[in-house]
N, C-alpha and C positions, 0 to 999 in steps of 0.2 A: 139204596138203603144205607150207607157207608154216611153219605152228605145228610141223608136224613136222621140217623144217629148223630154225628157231629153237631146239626144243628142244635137236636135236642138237649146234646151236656151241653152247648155253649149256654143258650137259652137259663139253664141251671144256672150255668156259673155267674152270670150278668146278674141274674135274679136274687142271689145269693146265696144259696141249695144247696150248692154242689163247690167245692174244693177244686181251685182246677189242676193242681194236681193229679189228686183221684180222675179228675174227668179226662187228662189225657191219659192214666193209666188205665182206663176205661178200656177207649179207642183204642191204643195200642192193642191190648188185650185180644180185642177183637179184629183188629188189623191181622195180628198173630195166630187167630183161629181162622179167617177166611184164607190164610197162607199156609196152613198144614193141612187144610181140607176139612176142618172141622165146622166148618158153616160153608155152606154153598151156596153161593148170590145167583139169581136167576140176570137171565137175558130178558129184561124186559120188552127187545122189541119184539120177542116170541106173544107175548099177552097185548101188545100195544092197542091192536085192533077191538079184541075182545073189552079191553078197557076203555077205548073210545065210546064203543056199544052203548058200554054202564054206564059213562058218566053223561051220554044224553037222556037215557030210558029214567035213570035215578034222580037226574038233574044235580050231579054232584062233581067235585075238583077228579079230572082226569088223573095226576098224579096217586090222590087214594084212591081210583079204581083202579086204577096197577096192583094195588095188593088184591083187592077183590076179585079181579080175575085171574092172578096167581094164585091165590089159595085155592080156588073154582078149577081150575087147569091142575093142579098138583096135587087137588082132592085134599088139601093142607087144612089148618087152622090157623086163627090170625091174632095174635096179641095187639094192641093200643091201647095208645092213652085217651084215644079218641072216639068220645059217647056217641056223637055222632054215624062214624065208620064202623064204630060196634055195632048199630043199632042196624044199619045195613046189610050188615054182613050176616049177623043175624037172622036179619029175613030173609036172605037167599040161603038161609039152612048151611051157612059159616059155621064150623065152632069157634067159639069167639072167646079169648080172656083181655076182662075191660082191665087194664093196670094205671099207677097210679101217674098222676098225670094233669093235663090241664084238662077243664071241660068241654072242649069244642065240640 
């Protein structure tokens, strides 16, 4: 989750969106909240298997079934920026919030 946050401000800041700045005060931010326990990163090779499952059954990227079978395992909800992984998740009766984002 951490690398895929980072990707995402980098993404910004290349594009020219985002301030990188702001974008490492971002991360840090959240560096700083996964280190007081205010965000808690799962063990994804707890859901590994379960995500394999989905990304053959759905024919989709193993990586975003990792959130799909976290959210599914943790009874969670799932924000992206991804139309696609919303729509999935959706149909396995996810709560899903689409934010803003690229279209994939």
């Amino acid at each position: 989750m951490l690398t895929e946050v980072a990707g995402a401000l980098h993404r910004k800041v290349a594009a020219g969106n985002l301030r990188e700045m702001l974008a490492s005060e971002a991360l840090e931010q959240l560096l700083a909240a996964v280190g007081s326990g205010g965000i808690r990163l799962a063990e994804d090779e707890r859901v590994l298997v379960a995500a394999f499952a989905l990304a053959t059954l759905l024919k989709h990227r193993v990586p975003d079934c990792l959130y799909l079978a976290l959210a599914e395992h943790e009874s969670a909800g799932l924000a992206t920026a991804d139309r696609a992984l919303a729509g999935l998740a959706q149909q396995r009766g996810i709560v899903t919030m689409l934010v803003a984002g690229h279209a994939a």
